[in-house]
Each structure stands twice: as C-alpha cells, then as structure tokens.
Legacy VTK file of the C-alpha trace (Angstrom):
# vtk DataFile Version 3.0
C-alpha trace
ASCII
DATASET POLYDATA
POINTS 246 float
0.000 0.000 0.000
2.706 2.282 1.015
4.347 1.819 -2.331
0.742 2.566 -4.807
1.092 5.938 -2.107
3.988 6.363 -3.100
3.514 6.159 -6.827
0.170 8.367 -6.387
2.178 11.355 -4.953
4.558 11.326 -7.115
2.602 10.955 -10.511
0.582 13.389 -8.917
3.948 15.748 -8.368
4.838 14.936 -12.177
1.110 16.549 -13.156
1.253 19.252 -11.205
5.361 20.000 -12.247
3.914 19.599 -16.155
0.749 22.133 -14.890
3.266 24.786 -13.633
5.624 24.563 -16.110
2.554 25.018 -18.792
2.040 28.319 -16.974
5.249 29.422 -16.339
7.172 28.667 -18.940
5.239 30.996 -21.653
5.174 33.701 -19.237
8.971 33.981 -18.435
9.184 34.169 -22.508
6.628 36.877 -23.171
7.430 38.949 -19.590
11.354 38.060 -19.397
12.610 37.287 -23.024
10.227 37.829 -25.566
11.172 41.688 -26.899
7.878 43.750 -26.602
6.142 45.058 -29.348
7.162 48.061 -31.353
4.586 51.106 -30.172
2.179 51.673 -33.238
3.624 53.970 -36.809
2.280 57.579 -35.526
3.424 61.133 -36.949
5.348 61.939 -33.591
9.359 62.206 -33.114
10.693 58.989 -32.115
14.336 57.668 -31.759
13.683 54.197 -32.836
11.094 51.714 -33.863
12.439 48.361 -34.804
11.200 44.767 -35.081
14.055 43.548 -37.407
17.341 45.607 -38.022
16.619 46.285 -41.502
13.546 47.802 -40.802
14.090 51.277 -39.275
10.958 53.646 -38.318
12.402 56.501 -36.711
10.976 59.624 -37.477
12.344 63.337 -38.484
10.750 66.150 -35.970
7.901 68.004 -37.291
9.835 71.098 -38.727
6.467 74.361 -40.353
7.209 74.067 -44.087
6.014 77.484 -44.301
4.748 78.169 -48.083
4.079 81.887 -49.336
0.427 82.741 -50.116
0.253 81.758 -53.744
3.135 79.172 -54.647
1.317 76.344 -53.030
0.045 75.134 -56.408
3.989 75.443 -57.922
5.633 73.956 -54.947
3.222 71.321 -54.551
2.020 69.761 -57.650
2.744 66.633 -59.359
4.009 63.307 -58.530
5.574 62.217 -55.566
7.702 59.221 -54.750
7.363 56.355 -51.893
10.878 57.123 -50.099
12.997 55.164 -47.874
11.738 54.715 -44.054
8.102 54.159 -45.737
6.823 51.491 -43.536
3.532 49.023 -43.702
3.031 46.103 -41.141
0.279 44.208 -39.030
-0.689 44.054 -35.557
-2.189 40.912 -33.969
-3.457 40.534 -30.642
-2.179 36.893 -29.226
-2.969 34.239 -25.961
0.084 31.853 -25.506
-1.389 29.843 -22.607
-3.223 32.394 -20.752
-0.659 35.396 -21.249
-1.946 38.098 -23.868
0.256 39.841 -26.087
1.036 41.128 -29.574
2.619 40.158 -32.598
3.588 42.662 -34.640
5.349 42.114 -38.475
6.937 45.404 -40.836
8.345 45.876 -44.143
9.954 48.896 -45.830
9.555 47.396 -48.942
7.256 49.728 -50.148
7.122 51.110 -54.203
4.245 53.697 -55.129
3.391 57.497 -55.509
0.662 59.975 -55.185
-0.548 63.356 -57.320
-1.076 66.930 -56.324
-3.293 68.985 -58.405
-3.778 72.424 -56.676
-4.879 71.949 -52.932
-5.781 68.360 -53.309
-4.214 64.846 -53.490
-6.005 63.640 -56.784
-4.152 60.109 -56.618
-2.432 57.691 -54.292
-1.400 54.119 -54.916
1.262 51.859 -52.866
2.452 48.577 -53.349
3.997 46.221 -50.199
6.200 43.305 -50.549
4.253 40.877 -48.383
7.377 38.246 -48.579
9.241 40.922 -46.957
7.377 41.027 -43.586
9.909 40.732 -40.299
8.395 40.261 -36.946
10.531 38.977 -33.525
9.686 35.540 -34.459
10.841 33.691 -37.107
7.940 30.731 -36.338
5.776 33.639 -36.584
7.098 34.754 -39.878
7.036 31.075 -41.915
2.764 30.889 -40.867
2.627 34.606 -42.131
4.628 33.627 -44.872
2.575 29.958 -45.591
-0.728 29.342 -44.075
-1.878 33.129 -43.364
-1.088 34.934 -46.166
0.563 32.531 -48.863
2.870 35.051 -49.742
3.986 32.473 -52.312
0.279 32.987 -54.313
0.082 36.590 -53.425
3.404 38.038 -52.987
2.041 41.779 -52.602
-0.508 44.063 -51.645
-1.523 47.277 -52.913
-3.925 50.145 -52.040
-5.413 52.670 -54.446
-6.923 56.249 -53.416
-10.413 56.188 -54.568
-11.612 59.720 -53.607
-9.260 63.166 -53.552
-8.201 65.141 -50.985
-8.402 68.619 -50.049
-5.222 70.005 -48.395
-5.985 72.320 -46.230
-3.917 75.662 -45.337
-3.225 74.453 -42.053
-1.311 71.202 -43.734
0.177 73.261 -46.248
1.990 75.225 -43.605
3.355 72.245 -42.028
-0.147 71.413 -39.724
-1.573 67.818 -39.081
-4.347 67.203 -41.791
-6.883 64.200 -40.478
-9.370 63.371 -43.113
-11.545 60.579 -43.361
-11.287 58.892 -46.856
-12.129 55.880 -49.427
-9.723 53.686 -51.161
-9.176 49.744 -52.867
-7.114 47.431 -51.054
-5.752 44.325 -52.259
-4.828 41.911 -50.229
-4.345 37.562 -50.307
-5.675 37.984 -53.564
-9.112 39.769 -52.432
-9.860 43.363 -53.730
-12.201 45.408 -51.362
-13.167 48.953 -51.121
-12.732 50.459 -47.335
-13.100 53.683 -45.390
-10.763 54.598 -42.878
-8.877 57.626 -41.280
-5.723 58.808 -41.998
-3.386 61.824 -40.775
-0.776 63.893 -43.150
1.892 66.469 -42.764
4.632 68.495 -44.921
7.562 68.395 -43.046
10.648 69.541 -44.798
9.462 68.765 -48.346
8.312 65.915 -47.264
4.850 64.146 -47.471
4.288 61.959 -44.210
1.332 59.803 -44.271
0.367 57.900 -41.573
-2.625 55.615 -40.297
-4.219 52.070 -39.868
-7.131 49.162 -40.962
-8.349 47.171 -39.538
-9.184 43.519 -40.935
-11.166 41.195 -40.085
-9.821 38.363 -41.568
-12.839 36.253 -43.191
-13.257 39.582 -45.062
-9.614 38.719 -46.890
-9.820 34.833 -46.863
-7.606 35.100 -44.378
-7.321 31.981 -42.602
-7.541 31.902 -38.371
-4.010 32.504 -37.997
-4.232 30.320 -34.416
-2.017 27.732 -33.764
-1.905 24.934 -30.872
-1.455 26.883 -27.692
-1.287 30.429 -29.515
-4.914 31.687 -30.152
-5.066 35.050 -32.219
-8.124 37.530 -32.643
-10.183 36.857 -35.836
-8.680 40.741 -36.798
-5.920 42.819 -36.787
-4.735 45.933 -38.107
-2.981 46.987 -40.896
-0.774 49.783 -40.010
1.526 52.419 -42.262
3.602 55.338 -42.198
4.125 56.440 -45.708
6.576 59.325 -46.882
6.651 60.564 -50.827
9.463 63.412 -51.690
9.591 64.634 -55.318
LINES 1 247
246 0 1 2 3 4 5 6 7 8 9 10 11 12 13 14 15 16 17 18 19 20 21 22 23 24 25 26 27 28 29 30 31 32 33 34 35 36 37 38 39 40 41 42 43 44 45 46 47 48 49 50 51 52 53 54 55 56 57 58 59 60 61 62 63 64 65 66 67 68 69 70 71 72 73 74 75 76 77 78 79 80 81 82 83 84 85 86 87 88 89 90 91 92 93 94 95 96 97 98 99 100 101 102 103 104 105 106 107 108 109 110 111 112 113 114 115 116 117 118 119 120 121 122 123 124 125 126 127 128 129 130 131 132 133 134 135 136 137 138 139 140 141 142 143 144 145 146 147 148 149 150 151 152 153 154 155 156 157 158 159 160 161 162 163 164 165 166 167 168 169 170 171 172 173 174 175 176 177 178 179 180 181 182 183 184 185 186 187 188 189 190 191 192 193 194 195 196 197 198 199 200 201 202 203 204 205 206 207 208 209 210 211 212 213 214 215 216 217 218 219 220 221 222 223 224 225 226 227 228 229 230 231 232 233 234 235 236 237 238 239 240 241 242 243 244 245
C-alpha cells in the first residue's frame, strides 16, 4: 500500500510539475525574453522603432514648411515618390497559454506614388512586398509567410486612393491634416473597397502619411491565424507610415 502511495504522490507531483511549467514557462518568454512590441507607426518624433534591423521607423521632428500665399500650387504639384523609411506592417493581438500579447510584423519594402493637383491629393497608390514582412519571431514569420497569407500565391498588396483630398492651409503650412477617406485594397488575392482615417503632414518637403485598418480576416480569406497553444483575434490591423518626396 505504502508503495501505490507512493507512486500516487509522485505521478501526482509529475502533473502538477507539467501544470506549472505550462504556466510558467510561456510567461517567463513573453514577460522576461520575448522583446515587446514596437509602439504603433504615428506622426510623432521617435528615436527608434524596430522589429528587425533592416527595418528602421524613426521619425524626423515636425519642422512648419512654411509656403508663401500663392506658390502652393507650384511647390506642390505633381508626382511624388514612396521614399525610404516608408513602412507598412500588421498588428495581432495573441494568448500563448493564458498570457496576452502582440505580434507585430513590418516591411519597408514599399514602391508607389501619389498626385497633387492644386490643394488636393487627386491620386495615391502603394504597393507592399508581403514576402518581406519581419516580426521577432521567425515561427511567426514562416505561418505569415505559408498558411496566413501565402505570400507564395500573393506576394504583394496594394492600395489605391479612390476619392481626392483637399489640403488644407493648415497642412500646407506644415499642420496635421486628419481626413476621413475611401480607397481599394488588395490583399491575399481579395480586392475590397474600405473607409478609414488617416493623418498627413509636410515636413521639410516631405509628405508623411500615416494611419491604420483594420481587418477582419474572413473579409480577406484570411485563414484563423491560431495555432496549438497560440490563439489570435479573428482581426488585426494593418498599419503604415508612408513618406513621398519629389
């Protein structure tokens, strides 16, 4: 008898060492070693915003790019180019056994332009090398890259501007413009139209765009990106910080 007592307590000590360590062991990675997420792409000064080393995000100080009363038209229009330190990603909200956090993927591989006719942006279109996303984790990266977004099939994504808009004074002269606008976004192969916000500034002949979409995922055949113990929201958001020079 003393020996089945034995083996009781200490199968029971085995279950209850596996329990723990079921508990523990996912939050010493996401508290003690897993690096936290990157803060979201905003228009504010920031030294550094990096979830690989390639891909950089800081951000020049917002500088007035004051423009004489009547130039605006002959500084401002025509086409303007995607530039380096352009940056598009996602942000997923995660559950590893009971411990929330976020995964977070970015690419600067960005290509695209948008037009200035007078005070308004006529046209805008981007593409993003979707093969190109980084994150902290490369396990992270090959379901992005496989399962979730079959980067293979559908190696980019694009967005098209689908209404103008205005600029106003205020954003001419180096101001935040936030405008609420329309556009076509391709993504995993599926083309939809969607409204969202964005915010805008001129800041040393540059054109900083910057904002984010969110997705629910069945809306982009997207499958449920959850795995074993990792369960993820059934939507994200698809976040950018775009700059165009001439």
């Amino acid at each position: 008898m003393k020996n089945v007592n034995r083996k009781i307590r200490g199968l029971v000590a085995v279950v209850v060492i596996v329990a723990v360590g079921a508990v523990a062991v996912p939050w010493i990675y996401i508290n003690l070693i897993k690096q936290d997420a990157p803060e979201a792409l905003t228009l504010e000064p920031a030294d550094s915003t990096t979830v690989a080393p390639e891909v950089a995000t800081t951000l020049e100080p917002a500088v007035s790019t004051t423009i004489a009363p009547g130039v605006a038209e002959a500084s401002l229009d025509g086409e303007w180019a995607v530039v380096d330190k352009s940056v598009v990603g996602y942000r997923v909200q995660e559950v590893i056994v009971g411990q929330s956090t976020e995964g977070v993927g970015r690419t600067s591989e960005v290509e695209g332009s948008l037009t200035i006719v007078g005070d308004e942006v006529t046209g805008a279109k981007f593409t993003v090398d979707m093969t190109t996303l980084k994150s902290d984790s490369s396990r992270r990266d090959r379901q992005v890259d496989t399962r979730i977004l079959d980067t293979t099939a559908f190696p980019t994504a694009t967005f098209v501007l689908k209404q103008p808009i205005k600029l106003t004074p205020e954003a001419l002269d180096g101001g935040v413009l936030s405008v609420k606008t329309k556009g076509t976004l391709t993504l995993r192969g599926v083309t939809r139209d969607i409204d969202f916000k964005l915010n805008a500034r001129l800041v040393k002949n540059v054109i900083e765009v910057n904002g984010s979409i969110l997705l629910v995922f069945a809306d982009w055949s997207i499958p449920d990106p959850s795995i074993s113990a990792i369960v993820v929201e059934d939507r994200g958001q698809l976040e950018f910080l775009i700059r165009f020079s001439r």
